[in-house]
C-alpha positions as CSV (number, residue, x, y, z in Angstrom):
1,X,56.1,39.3,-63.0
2,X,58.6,40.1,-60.5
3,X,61.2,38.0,-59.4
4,X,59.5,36.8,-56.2
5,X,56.5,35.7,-58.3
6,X,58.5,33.9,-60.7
7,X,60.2,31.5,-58.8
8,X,56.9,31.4,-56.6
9,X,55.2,30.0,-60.1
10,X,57.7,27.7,-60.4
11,X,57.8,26.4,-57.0
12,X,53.9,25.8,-57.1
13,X,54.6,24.0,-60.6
14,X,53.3,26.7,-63.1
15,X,55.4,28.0,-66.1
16,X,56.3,31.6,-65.5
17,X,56.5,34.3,-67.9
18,X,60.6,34.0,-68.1
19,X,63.2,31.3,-66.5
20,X,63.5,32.9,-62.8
21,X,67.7,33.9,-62.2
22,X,68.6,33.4,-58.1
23,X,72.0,33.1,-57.5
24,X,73.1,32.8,-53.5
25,X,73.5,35.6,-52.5
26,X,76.5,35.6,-51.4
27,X,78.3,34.4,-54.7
28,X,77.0,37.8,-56.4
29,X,79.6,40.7,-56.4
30,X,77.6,43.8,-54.6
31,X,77.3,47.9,-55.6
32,X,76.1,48.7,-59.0
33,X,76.4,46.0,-60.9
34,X,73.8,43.7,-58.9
35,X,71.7,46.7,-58.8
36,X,71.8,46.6,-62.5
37,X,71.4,42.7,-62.5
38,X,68.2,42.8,-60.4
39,X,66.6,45.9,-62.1
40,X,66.5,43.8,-65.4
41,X,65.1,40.6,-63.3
42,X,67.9,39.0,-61.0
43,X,66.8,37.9,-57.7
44,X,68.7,36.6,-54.9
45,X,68.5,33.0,-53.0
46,X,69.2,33.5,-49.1
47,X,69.8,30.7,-46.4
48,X,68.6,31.5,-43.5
49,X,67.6,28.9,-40.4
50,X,64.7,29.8,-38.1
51,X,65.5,26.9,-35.8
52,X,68.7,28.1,-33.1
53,X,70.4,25.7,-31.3
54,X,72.6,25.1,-28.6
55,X,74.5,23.1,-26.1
56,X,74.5,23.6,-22.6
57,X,77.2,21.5,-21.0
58,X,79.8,22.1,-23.6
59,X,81.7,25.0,-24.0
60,X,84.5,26.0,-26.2
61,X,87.8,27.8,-26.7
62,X,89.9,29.0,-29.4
63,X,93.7,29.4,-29.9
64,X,95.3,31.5,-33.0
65,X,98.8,30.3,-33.9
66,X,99.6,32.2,-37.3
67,X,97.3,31.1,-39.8
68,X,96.0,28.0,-37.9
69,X,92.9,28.7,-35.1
70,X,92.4,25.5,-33.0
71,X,89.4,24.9,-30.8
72,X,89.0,22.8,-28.3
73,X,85.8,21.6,-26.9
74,X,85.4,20.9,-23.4
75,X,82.6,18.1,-22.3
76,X,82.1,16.5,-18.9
77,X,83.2,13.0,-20.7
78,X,85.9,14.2,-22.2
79,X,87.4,16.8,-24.7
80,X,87.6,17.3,-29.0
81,X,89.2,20.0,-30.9
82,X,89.1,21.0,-34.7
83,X,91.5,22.9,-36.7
84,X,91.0,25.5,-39.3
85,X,93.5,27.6,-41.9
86,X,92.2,31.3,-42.4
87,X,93.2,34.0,-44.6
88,X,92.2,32.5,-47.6
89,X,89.9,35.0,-48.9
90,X,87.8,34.0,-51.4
91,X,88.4,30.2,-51.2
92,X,85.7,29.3,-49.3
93,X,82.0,31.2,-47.5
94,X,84.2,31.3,-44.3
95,X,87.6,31.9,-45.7
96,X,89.3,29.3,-43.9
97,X,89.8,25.2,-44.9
98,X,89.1,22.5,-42.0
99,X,92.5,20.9,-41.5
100,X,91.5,18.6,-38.3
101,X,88.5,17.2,-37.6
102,X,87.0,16.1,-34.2
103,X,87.2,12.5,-33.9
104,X,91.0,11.6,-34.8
105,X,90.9,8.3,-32.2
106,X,88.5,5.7,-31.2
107,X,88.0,7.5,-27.8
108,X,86.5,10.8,-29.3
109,X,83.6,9.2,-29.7
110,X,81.8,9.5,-26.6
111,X,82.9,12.9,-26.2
112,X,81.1,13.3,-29.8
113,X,78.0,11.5,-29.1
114,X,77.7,13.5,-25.6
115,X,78.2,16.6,-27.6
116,X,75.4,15.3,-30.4
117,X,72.4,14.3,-27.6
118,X,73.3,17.2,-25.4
119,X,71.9,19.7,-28.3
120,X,69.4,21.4,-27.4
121,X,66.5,23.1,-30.4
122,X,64.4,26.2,-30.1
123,X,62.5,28.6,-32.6
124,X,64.4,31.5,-34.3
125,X,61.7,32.7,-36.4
126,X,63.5,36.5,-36.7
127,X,66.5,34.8,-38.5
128,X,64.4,33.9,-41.2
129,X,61.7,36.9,-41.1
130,X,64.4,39.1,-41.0
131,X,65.3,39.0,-44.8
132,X,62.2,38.2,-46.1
133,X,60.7,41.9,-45.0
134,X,64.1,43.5,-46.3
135,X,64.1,42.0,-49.9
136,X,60.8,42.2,-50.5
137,X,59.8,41.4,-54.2
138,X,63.6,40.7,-54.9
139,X,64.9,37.5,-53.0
140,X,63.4,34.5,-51.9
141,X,64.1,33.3,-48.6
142,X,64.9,29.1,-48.1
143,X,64.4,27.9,-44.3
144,X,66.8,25.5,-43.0
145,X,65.8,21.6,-42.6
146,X,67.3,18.5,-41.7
147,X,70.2,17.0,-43.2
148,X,70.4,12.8,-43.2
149,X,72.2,11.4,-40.6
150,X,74.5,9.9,-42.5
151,X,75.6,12.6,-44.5
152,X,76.3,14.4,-41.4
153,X,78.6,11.8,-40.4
154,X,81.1,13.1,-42.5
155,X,81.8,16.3,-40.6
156,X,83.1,14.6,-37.7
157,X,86.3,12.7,-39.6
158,X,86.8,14.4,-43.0
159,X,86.3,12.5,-46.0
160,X,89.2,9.9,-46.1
161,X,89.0,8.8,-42.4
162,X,85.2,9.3,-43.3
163,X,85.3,6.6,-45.8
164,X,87.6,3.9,-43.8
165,X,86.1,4.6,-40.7
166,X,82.9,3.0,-41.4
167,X,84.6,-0.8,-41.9
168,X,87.5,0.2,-39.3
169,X,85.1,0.7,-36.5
170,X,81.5,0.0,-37.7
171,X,80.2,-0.7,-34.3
172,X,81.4,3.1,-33.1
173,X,80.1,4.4,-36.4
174,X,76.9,3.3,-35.9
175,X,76.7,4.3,-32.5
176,X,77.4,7.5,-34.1
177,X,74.9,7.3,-36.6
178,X,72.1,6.5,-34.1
179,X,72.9,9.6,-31.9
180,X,72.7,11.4,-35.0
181,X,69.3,10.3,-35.9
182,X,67.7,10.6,-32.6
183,X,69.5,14.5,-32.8
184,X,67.0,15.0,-35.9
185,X,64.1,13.3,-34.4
186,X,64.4,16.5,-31.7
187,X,65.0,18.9,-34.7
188,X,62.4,17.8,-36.9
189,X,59.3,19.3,-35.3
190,X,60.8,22.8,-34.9
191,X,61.6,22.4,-38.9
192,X,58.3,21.4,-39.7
193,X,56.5,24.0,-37.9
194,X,59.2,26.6,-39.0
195,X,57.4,29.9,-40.8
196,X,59.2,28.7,-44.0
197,X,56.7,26.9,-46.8
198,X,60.3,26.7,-48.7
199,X,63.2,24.9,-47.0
200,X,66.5,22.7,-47.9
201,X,66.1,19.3,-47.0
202,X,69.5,17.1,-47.2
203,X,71.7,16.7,-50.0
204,X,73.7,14.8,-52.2
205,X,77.1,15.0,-52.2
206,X,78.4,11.9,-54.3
207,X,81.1,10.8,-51.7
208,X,79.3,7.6,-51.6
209,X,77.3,5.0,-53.7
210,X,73.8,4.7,-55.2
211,X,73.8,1.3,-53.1
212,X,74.7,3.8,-49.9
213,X,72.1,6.1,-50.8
214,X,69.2,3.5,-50.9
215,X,70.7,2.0,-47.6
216,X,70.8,5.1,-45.7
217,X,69.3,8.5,-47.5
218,X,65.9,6.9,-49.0
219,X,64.6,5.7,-45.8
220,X,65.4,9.4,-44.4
221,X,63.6,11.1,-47.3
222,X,60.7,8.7,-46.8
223,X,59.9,8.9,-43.2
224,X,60.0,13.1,-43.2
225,X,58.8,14.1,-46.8
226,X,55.2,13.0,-46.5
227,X,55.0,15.1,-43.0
228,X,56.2,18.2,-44.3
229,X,54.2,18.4,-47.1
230,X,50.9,18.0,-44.9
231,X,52.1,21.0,-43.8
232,X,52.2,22.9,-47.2
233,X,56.2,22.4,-47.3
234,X,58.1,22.7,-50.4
235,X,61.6,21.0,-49.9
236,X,65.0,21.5,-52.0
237,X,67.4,18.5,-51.9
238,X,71.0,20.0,-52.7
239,X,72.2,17.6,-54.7
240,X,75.5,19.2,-56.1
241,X,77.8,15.9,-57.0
242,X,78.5,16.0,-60.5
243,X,78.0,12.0,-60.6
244,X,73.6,12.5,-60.6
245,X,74.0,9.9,-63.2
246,X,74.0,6.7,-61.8
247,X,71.4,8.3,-58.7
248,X,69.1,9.7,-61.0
249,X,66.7,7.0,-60.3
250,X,66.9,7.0,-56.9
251,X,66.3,10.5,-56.8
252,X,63.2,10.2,-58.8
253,X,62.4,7.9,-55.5
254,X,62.7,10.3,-52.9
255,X,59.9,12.2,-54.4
256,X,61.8,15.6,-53.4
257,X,59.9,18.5,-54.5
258,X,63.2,20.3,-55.7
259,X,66.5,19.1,-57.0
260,X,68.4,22.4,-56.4
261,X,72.6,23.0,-57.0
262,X,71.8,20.6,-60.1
263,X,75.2,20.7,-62.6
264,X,74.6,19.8,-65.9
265,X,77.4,19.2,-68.5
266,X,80.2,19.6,-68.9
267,X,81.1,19.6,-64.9
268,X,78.3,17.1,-64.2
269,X,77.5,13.8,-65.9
270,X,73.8,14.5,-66.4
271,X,71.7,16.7,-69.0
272,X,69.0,18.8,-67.9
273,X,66.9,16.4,-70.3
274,X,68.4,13.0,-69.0
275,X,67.3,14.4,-65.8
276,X,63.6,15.4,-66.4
277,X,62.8,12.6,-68.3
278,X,63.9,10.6,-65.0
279,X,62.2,13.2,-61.8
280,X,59.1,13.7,-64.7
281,X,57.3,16.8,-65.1
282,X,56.6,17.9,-61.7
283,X,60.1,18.1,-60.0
284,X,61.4,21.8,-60.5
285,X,65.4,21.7,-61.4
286,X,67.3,24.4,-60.0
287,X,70.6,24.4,-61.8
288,X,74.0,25.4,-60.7
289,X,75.1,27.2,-63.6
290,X,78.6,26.0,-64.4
291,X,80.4,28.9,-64.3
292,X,83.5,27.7,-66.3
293,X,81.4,28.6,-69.2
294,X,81.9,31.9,-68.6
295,X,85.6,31.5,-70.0
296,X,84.7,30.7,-73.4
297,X,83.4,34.5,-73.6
298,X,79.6,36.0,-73.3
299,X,78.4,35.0,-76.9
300,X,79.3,31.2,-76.2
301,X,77.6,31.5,-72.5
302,X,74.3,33.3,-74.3
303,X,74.1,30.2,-77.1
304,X,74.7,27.6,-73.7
305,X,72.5,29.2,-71.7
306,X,69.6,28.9,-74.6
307,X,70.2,25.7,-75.3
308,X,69.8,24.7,-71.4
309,X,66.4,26.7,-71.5
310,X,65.1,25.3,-74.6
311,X,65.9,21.8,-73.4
312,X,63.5,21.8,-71.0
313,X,59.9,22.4,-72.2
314,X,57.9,21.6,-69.1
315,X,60.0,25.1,-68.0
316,X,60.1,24.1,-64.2
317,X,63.4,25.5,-64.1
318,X,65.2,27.9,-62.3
319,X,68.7,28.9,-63.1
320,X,71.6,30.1,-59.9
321,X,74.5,29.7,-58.4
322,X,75.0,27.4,-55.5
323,X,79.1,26.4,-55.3
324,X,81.4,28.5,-56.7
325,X,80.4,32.5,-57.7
326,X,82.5,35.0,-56.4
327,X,85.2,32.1,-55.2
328,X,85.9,31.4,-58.9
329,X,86.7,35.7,-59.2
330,X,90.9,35.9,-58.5
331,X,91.6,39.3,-60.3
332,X,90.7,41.7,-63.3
333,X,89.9,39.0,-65.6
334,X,87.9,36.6,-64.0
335,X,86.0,39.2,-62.4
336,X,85.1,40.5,-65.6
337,X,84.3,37.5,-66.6
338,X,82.2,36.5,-64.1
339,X,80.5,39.9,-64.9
340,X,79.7,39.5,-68.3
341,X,78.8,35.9,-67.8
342,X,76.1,36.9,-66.0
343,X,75.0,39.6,-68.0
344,X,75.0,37.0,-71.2
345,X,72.9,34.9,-68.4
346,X,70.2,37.5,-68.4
347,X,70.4,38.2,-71.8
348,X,69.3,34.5,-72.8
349,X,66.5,34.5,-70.8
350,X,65.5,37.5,-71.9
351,X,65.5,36.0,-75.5
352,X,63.5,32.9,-74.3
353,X,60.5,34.7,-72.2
354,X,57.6,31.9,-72.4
């Protein structure tokens, strides 16, 4: 099989002839070590969104002072502005850290929610097309959906004034929340008639409670799920909090087709077998391999990586990388690492072809 027709098998519930490898493809390092990676079986996960949008009565400016960029966004009810540290390098996908978020007052709200219903949707098809006819046989390509409304909450206060926000001001919060859900009500229909048949679809972060999750995610999950699958859909839920323990069952009740950036021990708090015997046979794990394995040395990553295979007969499994890769690599050592973690990686599944 190649690798496209691997992790198509297991997408479509079928047991390939190997464990398919897809790391994001920007946590792999590039030149001839991928090369070597993805002649032996390696493919590579790409996010791409083929819905564009924009907003036409806001407009923006930016402001470098040293390390710090501020911008400031410019709105007939009012103005926000965010602020970012750069030259970080490898620390994060943009190398920067969000120090200041949008809504720092009470009064930024209504500059927010303005900003929120004045978005605007429309197809990009080409962003997604565009790497599926370059890879070929040696990527998959993942569409962009929705993310819950109240996930995306977060991104407008940071987590701590996030959290305190909600019982501060719960009346602005929720006016929040409702411009949020109307802005994926206008979203959803580009999503669900996106050329993607394989697309993210929320997340789970584990900022908040199960009791939070039933209250606010299930109902999310519930109304959009059924839809996109009458439309031959497959949808990933990125659920990378290393607390899936006390969610497991309520995962198991969105009836996601894939649980993807899943982290089993020992960052997160639930076993590849805890988790199947919960989600049952047809829900295809996608596991964010702890990389932190990788410093015990390549022999003790082979044995893990085995044991992770073998603990999952049903073999609806697909091992990557989804949070930390190449963010993890700070010099010689790490790098080479990294390097031969991966290598010890292939090596295991090699060893456990179905």
């Amino acid at each position: 099989m190649t690798f496209l027709e691997r992790v198509k098998t297991v997408l479509n519930r079928q047991k390939p002839d190997k464990v398919p490898f897809a790391p994001y493809d920007n946590l792999i390092p590039r030149g001839d070590f991928e090369r070597e990676m993805r002649n032996r079986g390696m493919g590579l996960c790409a996010r791409r969104s083929s819905v564009g949008s924009r907003t036409p009565d806001v407009w923006s400016e930016s402001f470098r002072s040293g390390d710090i960029i501020e911008t400031i966004y410019h709105t007939p009810v009012g103005d926000v502005s965010t602020k970012r540290r750069t030259h970080l390098g490898r620390l994060s996908d943009s190398g920067s850290v969000q120090l200041e978020w949008m809504i720092k007052d009470i009064k930024d709200y209504e500059t927010v929610i303005f900003m929120i219903d004045n978005a605007q949707f429309y197809s990009n098809d080409e962003g997604y097309n565009k790497p599926l006819r370059q890879w070929e046989t040696d990527g998959i390509v993942r569409g962009s959906g929705l993310t819950a409304p109240y996930d995306s909450t977060e991104g407008y206060f940071g987590l701590f004034k996030w959290g305190t926000e909600q019982y501060d001001h719960p009346d602005h919060f929720s006016r929040l929340l409702d411009a949020l859900e109307r802005r994926a009500e206008r979203m959803f229909p580009y999503v669900a008639d996106s050329p993607a048949d394989f697309i993210a679809f929320g997340g789970l972060s584990g900022s908040y409670s199960p009791k939070q999750y039933e209250k606010y995610i299930l109902p999310f999950y519930r109304k959009y799920i059924p839809i996109l699958r009458e439309k031959g859909k497959i949808c990933a839920m990125h659920a990378h909090a290393s607390n899936l323990w006390g969610f497991r069952n309520l995962l198991a009740a969105a009836d996601i087709d894939v649980i993807e950036a899943f982290t089993p021990p020992p960052i997160g708090d639930l076993s590849i077998a805890e988790a199947r015997k919960a989600w049952g046979n047809d829900t295809v794990i996608w596991v964010n391999f702890p990389e932190t394995v990788f410093l015990s040395g390549p022999e003790a990553t082979k044995e893990y990586t085995i044991d992770l295979i073998k603990s999952d007969p049903p073999g609806l499994l697909v091992i990557g990388m989804t949070e930390l890769g190449l963010y993890g690599v700070a010099d010689e050592y790490t790098e080479n690492a990294f390097k031969e973690g991966i290598k010890a990686i292939m090596d295991a599944i090699d060893e456990c072809a179905f």
